[in-house]
C-alpha positions in Angstrom: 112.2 151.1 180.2 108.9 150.8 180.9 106.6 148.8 183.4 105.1 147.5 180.5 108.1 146.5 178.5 109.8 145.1 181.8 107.3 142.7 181.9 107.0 141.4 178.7 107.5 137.3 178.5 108.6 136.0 174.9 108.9 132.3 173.9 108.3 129.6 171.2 105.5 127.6 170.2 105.8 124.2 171.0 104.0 120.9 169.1 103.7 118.2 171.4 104.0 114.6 169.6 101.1 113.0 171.4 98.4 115.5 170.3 99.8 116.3 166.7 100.1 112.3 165.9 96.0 111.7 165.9 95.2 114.6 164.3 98.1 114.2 161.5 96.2 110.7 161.3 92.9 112.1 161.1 92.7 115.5 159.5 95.5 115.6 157.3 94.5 114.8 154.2 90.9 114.4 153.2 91.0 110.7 151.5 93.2 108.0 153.0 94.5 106.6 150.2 96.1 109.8 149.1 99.1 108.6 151.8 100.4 105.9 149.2 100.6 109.0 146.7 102.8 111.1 149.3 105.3 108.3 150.1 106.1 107.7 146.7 106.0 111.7 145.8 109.0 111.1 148.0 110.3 108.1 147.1 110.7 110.2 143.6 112.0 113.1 145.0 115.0 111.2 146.3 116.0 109.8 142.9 115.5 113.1 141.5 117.9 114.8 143.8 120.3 112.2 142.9 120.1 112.3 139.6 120.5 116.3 140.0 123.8 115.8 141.8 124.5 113.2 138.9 124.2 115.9 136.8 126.6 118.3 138.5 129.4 115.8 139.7 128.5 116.4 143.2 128.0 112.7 142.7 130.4 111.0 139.8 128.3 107.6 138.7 127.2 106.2 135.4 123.6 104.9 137.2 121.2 104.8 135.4 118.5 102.3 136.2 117.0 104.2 138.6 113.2 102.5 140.2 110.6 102.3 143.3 109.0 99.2 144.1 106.0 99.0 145.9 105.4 95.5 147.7 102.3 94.1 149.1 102.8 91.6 151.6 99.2 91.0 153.2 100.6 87.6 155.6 102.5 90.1 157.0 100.3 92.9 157.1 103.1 95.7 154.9 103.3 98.0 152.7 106.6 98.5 151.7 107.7 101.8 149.2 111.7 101.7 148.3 113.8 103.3 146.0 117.5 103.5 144.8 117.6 107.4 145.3 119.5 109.4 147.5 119.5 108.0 150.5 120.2 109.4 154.6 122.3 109.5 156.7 121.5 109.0 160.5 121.6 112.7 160.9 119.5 113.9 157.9 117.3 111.1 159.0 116.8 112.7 162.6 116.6 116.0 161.3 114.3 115.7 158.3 112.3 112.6 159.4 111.8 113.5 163.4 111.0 116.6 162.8 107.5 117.5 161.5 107.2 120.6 158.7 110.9 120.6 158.0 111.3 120.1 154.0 114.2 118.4 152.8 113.5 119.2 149.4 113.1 122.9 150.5 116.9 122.3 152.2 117.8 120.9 149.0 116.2 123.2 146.7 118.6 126.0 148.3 121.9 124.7 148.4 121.7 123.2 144.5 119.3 125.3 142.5 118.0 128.3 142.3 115.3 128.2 144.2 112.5 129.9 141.5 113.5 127.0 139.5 113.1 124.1 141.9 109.8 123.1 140.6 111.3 122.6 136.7 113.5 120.0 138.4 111.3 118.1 139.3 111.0 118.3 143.0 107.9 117.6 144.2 108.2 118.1 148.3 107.7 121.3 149.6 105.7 120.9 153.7 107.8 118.0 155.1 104.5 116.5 156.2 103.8 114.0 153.2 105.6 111.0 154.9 103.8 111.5 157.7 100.4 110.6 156.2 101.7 107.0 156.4 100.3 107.2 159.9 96.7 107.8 158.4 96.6 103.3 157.6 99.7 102.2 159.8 100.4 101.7 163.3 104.1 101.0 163.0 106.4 102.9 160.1 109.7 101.7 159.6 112.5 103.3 158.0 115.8 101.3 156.4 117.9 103.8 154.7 121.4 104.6 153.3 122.8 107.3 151.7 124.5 107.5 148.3 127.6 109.3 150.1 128.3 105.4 151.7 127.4 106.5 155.5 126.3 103.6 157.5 123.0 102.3 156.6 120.2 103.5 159.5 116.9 101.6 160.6 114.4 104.0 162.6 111.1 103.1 164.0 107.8 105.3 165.0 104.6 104.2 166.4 101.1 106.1 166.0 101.8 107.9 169.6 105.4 109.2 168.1 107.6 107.5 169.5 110.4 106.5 168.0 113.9 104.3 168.1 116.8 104.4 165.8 119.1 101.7 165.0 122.6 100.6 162.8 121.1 98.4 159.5 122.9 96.0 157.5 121.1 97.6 154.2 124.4 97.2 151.5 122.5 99.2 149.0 122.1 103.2 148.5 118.0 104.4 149.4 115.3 103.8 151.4 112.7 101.6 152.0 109.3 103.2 154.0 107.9 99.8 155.7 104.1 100.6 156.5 102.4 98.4 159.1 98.7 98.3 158.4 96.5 99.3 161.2 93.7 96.5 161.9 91.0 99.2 161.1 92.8 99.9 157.4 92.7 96.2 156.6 91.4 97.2 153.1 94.4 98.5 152.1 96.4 95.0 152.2 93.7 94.1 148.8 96.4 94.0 145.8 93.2 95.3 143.5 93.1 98.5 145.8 96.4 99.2 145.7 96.3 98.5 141.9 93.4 101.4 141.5 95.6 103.3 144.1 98.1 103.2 142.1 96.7 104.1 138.7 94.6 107.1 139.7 97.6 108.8 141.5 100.7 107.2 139.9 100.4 106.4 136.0 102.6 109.4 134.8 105.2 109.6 137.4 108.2 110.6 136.7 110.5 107.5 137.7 109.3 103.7 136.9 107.3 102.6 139.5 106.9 98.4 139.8 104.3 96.7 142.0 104.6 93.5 143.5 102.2 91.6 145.2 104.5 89.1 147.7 101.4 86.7 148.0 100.9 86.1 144.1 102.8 83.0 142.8 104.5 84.9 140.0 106.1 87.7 141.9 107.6 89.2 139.0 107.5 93.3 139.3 104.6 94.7 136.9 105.2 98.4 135.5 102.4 100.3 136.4 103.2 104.2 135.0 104.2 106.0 131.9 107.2 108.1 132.9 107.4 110.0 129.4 103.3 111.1 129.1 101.9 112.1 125.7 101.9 115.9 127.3 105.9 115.9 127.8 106.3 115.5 124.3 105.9 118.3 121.8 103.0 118.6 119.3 105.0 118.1 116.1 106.4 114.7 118.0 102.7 113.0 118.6 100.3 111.9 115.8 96.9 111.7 115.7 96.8 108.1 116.7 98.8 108.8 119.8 96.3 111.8 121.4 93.2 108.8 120.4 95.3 105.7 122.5 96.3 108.6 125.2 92.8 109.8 125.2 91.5 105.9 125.8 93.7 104.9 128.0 93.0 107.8 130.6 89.6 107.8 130.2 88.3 104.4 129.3 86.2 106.6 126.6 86.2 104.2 123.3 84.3 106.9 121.4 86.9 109.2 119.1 87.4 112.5 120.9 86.0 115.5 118.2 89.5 117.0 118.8 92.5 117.4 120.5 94.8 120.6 122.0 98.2 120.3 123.0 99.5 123.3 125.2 103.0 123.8 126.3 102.7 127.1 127.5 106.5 128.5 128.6 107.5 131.4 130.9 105.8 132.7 132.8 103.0 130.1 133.2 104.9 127.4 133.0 102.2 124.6 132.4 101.9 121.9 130.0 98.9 119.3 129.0 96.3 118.4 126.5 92.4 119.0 126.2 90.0 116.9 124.1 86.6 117.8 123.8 85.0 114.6 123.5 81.8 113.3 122.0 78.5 113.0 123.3 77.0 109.9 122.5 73.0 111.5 122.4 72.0 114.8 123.8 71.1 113.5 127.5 74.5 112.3 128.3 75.8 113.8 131.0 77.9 117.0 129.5 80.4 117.4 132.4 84.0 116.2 131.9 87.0 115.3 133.3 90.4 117.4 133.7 93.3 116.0 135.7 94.9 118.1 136.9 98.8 116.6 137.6 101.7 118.2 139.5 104.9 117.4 138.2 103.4 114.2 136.4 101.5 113.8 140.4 97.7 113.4 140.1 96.4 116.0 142.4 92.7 116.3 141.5 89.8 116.6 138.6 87.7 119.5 137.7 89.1 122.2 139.9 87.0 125.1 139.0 89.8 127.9 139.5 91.4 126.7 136.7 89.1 125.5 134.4 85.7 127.8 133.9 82.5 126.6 134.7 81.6 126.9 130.7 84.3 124.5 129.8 84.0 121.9 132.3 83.0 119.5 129.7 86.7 119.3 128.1 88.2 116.1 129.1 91.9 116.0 129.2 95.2 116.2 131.9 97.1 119.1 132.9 100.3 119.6 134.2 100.8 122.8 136.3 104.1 122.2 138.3 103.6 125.7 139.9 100.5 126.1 140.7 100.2 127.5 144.6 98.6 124.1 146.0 97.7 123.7 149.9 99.4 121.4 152.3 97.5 118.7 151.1 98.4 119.2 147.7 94.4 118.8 147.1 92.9 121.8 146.5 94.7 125.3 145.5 94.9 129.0 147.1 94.0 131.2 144.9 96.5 133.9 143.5 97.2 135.8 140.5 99.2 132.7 138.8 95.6 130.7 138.6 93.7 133.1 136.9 96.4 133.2 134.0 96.5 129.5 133.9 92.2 129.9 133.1 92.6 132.6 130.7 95.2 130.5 128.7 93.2 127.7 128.6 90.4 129.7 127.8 92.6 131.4 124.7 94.0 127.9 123.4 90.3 126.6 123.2 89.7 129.8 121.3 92.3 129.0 118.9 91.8 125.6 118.2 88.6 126.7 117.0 89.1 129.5 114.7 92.4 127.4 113.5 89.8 124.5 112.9 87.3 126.9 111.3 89.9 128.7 109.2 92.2 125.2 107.8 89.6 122.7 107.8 86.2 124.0 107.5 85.0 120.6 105.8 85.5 118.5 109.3 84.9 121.5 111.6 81.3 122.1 109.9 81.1 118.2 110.8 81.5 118.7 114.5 79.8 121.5 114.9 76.5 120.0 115.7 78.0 118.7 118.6 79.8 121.4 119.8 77.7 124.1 119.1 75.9 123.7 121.9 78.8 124.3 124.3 80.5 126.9 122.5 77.4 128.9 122.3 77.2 128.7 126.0 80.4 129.9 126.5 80.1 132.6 124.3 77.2 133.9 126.4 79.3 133.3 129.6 82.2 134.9 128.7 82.0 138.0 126.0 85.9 137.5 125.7 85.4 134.4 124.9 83.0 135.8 122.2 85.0 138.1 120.8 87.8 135.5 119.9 85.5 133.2 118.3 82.9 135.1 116.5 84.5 134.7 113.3 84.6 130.9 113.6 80.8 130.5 114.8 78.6 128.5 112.4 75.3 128.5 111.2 73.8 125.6 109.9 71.3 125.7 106.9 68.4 123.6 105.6 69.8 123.1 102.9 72.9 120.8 104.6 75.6 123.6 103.8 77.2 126.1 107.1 78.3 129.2 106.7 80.0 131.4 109.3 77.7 134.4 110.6 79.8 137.3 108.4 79.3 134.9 105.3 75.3 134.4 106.1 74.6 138.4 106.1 77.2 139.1 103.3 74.9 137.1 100.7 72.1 138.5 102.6 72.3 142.4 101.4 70.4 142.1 98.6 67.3 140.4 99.4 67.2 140.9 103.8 70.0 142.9 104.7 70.4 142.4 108.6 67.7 139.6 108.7 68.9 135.8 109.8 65.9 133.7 109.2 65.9 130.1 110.8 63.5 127.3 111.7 63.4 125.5 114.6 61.2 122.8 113.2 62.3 122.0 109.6 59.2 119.2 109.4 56.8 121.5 111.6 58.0 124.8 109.0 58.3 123.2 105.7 56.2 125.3 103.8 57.8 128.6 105.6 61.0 127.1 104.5 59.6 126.1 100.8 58.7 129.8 100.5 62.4 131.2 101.5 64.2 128.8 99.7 62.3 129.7 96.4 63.3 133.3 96.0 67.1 132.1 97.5 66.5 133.3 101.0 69.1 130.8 102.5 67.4 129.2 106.1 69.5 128.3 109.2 68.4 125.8 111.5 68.0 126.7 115.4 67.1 123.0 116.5 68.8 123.2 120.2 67.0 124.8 123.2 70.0 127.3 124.0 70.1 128.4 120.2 67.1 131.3 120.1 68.9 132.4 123.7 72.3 132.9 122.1 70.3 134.6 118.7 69.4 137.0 121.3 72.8 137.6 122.7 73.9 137.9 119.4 71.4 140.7 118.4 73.1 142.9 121.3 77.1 142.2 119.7 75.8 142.7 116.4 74.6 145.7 115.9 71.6 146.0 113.9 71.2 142.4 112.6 67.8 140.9 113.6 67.1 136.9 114.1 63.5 135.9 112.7 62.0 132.7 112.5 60.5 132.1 109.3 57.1 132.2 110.6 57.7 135.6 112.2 57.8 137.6 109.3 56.9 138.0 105.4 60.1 139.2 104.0 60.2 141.8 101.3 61.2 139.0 98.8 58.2 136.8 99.3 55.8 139.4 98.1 55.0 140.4 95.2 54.4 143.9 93.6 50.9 143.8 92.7 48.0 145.5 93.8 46.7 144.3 97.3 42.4 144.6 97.9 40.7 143.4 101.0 37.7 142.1 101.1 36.2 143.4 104.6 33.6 140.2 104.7 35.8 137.7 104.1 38.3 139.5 106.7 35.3 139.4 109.0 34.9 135.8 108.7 38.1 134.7 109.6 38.7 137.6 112.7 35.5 135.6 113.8 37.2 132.2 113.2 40.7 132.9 115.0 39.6 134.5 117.8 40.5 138.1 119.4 44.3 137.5 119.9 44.9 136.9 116.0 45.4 140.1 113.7 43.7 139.3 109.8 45.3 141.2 107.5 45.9 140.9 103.7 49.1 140.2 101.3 49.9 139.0 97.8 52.8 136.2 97.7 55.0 135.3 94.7 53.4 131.8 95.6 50.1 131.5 94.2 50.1 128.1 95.9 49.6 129.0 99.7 45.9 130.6 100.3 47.5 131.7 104.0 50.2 131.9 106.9 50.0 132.2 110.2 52.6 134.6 111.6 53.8 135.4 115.2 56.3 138.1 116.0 59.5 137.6 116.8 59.3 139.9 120.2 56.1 138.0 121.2 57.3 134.2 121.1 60.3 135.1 122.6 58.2 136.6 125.8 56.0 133.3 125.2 59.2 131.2 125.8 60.9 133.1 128.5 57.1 132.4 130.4 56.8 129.2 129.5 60.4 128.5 131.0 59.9 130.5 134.2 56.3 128.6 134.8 56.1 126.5 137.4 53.4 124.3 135.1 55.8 124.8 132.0 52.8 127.0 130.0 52.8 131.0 129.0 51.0 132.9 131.4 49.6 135.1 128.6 48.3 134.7 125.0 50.5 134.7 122.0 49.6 137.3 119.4 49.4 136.6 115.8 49.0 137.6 112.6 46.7 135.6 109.9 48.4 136.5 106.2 45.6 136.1 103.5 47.2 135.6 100.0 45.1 137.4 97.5 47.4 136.1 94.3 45.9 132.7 95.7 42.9 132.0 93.1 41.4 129.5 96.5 41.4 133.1 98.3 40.0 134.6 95.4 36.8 132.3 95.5 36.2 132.8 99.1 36.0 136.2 98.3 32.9 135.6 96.4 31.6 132.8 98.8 31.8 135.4 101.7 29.1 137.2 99.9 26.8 134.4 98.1 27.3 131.4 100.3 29.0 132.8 104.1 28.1 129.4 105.9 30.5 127.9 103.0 33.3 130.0 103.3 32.9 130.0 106.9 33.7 126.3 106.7 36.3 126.6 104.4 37.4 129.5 105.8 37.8 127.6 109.1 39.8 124.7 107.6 42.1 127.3 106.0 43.4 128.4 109.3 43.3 125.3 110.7 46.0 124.5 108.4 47.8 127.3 108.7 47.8 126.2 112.4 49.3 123.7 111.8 52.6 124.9 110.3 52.8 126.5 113.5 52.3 124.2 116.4 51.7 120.6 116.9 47.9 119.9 117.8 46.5 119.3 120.9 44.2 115.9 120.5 41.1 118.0 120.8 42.6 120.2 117.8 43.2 117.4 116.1 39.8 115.9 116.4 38.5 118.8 115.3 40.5 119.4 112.1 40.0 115.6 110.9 35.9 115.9 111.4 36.2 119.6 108.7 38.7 117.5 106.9 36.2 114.4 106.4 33.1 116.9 106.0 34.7 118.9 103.3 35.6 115.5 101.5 31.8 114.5 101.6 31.2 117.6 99.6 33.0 116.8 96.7 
């Protein structure tokens, strides 16, 4: 042996009681009230391992009314927790109670189920350090318990430093009763209303009926305050339409009708239940995020946690129910593993789903909602490409003329005329007589009216290969023109290059509409860069000039005329010339007030001419 190993020392780890105590009261979990949540967790944890021996004649009884009552008595300064479960005996009381980290449900777990399959029963303990939290408001716990084997009934004792006393108790009836002393400095949780809230953010779907009472009322008579059998235990086929609405309102105090509802149940190996609404926005600058409680055996743990729901659907609204998901001691947050990320990517396929299901069965009401989901959806589609690829056949476009057709359906009835070619407006008032134009020779229009809808057209251009978005004022399609024979009239081409400035190309074309004398085009490719500047400007404005593309309509007989003024009378079809692209201006862009000024003083002179 060596010198070394001769004088190696080995020992244990001790905790001592004094300094654990403030920091268990302290640091242990990160809100306070979350203690009334852990003493109850156990409270139902008790009844559930006597109903489990129930079950398996461990324990031979026909009880059935099993209950914890939780009893405010502010005179006396309590908070009392009790339940007809299971029950100790002085020596699981020592050993479970007195000692901290040591799990009686994890003992339990062991010796009567298979211990993979704990959590499907029901059990909710796992650290041994939830009734400890009690020490977070109180500066005296008390114990009273008995067991259901008929032991002697035991009353135990602990102060904040640790120290504790047992003692024989008259108690004649099987359970326990947790007796919390409120600390002067906790006063606030003696208020029946906060105990009330308490209860109904962290207790409404418990599994066991949970009754309050508040000792100082007049009428003491126990009020229910939790749904044991939640909308989410129940299978889909079970719950009608009516039921997800009243669930959806009573959890979220939301009166406005959720757009629709998804009920998961997934089995092994995730192992999670719940249901997702996507709600409805009441305008466009309403807040978008949501709400998704997430619930641990029918245990509120928390809202929005990001690992399991992605960023891009965080404006769901629903409950969830993941009875295995790896949570920390504080049953607050989670540790990340494996298990989480399949929980996401289910949730993530069920909300794919529901859509195409919607798109595919009910395309009437899904084209309905689709205003006020598209939004969202397209966002996630651009966050996710998976998420993309399961939705693309459910993806709507919306048209000017009120109809929506699916992207495949759009560029099937597109071959013939613009093969590959979406056209939309983003400005249906602004773009009417684009849209006129279209519509006449059956171009069909969509309508990109929301911020994030030319970004996701350009997403789109890279998944679908070869198709092309163009606003209608970005290009003369092949169908708007017509076959005759195009001149150009170099003077009256000078005139208006003179008129629109350096940055706008004048060029001729003949139009099946005789009506329009001119259009003012800008590339697709050049707005888009225009936009992307304008949104990475500090002052919100392009750092560069747009360029355009005057279209003069020689099958216009107005044209035709200035063809000849340009040569007899140039100051006249100067002016007129000038009003002409005014106009066309002003299918393009809203005016400026100098602009506008400036079109109404041609406007009134031209009118004196007549």
């Amino acid at each position: 042996m060596s010198v070394e190993e001769q004088n190696v020392k080995k020992g244990g780890i001790s905790v001592d009681t004094e300094h654990i105590f403030p920091i268990i009261k302290k640091w242990l979990y990160s809100e306070k009230d979350i203690f009334l949540r852990e003493i109850i967790s156990n409270a139902s944890d008790a009844i559930t391992k006597l109903k489990r021996l129930q079950s398996i004649s461990v324990w031979d009884s026909e009880e059935s009314d099993y209950r914890i009552t939780v009893k405010l008595d502010s005179s006396l300064g309590t908070l009392t927790v009790e339940d007809n479960g299971i029950g100790m005996t002085e020596e699981e009381l020592t050993k479970y109670i007195c000692n901290i980290a040591l799990s009686g449900a994890v003992d339990f777990i062991k010796q009567y189920e298979n211990e993979s399959e704990g959590n499907k029963n029901g059990i909710i303990g796992h650290f041994g350090l939830g009734f400890y939290s009690a020490f977070m408001v109180s500066d005296r716990v008390d114990v009273i318990t008995k067991s259901y084997t008929d032991s002697p009934a035991v009353f135990w004792s602990c102060n904040e430093s640790g120290e504790y006393e047992t003692a024989p108790s008259d108690r004649a009836d099987r359970g326990t009763s947790v007796i919390m002393h409120i600390s002067d400095s906790e006063k606030e949780f003696l208020s029946a209303s906060k105990i009330r809230a308490m209860l109904s953010k962290y207790c409404s779907f418990m599994p066991v009926d949970i009754y309050f009472i508040d000792e100082s009322e007049e009428n003491k008579e126990p009020e229910l305050v939790n749904d044991k059998n939640p909308l989410w235990q129940r299978a889909a086929s079970d719950c009608t339409d009516e039921d997800y609405r009243e669930f959806y309102q009573k959890v979220f105090l939301d009166y406005k009708e959720p757009l629709f509802h998804i009920h998961i149940n997934a089995d092994y190996p995730l192992n999670f239940k719940g249901i997702l609404y996507f709600p409805k926005l009441a305008n466009e600058y309403e807040t978008i995020e949501g709400q998704v409680k997430l619930y641990y055996n029918q245990v509120y743990v928390a809202d929005n946690i990001k690992e399991v729901i992605p960023e891009y659907l965080l404006m769901l609204k629903g409950v969830l129910d993941c009875p295995e998901l790896p949570l920390n001691v504080s049953r607050s947050y989670l540790q990340t593993n494996t298990y989480v990320s399949k929980v996401s990517a289910h949730i993530v396929k069920k909300v794919c789903d529901k859509l195409t299901s919607l798109c595919n069965n009910d395309r009437e009401r899904f084209a309905k909602i689709w205003d006020d989901i598209s939004p969202f959806i397209e966002y996630a589609c651009m966050k996710d490409k998976k998420f993309y690829d399961r939705t693309k056949n459910a993806l709507l476009l919306k048209l000017t003329d009120g109809s929506s057709v699916t992207y495949s359906e759009y560029l099937e009835n597109a071959k013939e005329k613009h093969e590959n070619k979406v056209y939309y407006a983003t400005d249906t008032a602004l773009q009417s007589q684009y849209i006129s134009m279209f519509e006449a020779q059956g171009i069909r229009v969509a309508i990109f009216d929301k911020p994030i809808d030319t970004q996701f057209a350009s997403m789109l251009e890279q998944y679908m290969e070869g198709v092309k978005f163009l606003r209608v004022d970005a290009d003369l399609a092949d169908a708007l023109k017509d076959d005759g024979e195009i001149s150009e009239n170099e003077a009256l081409k000078n005139i208006f290059t003179e008129i629109a400035g350096e940055n706008v190309t004048v060029k001729f074309d003949r139009f099946k509409d005789g009506n329009i004398p001119a259009i003012l085009n800008v590339s697709e490719d050049s707005r888009r860069m225009e936009e992307m500047m304008r949104f990475y400007s500090m002052s919100g404005e392009a750092s560069f000039p747009t360029q355009s593309t005057l279209i003069l309509n020689t099958a216009s007989p107005l044209i035709s005329k200035l063809e000849d003024a340009a040569v007899t009378e140039p100051e006249k079809a100067k002016e007129i010339a000038s009003y002409i692209y005014k106009v066309s201006l002003l299918s393009q862009k809203k005016f400026t007030a100098d602009e506008m000024q400036s079109f109404m003083k041609d406007s009134f002179e031209i009118l004196m001419k007549l």
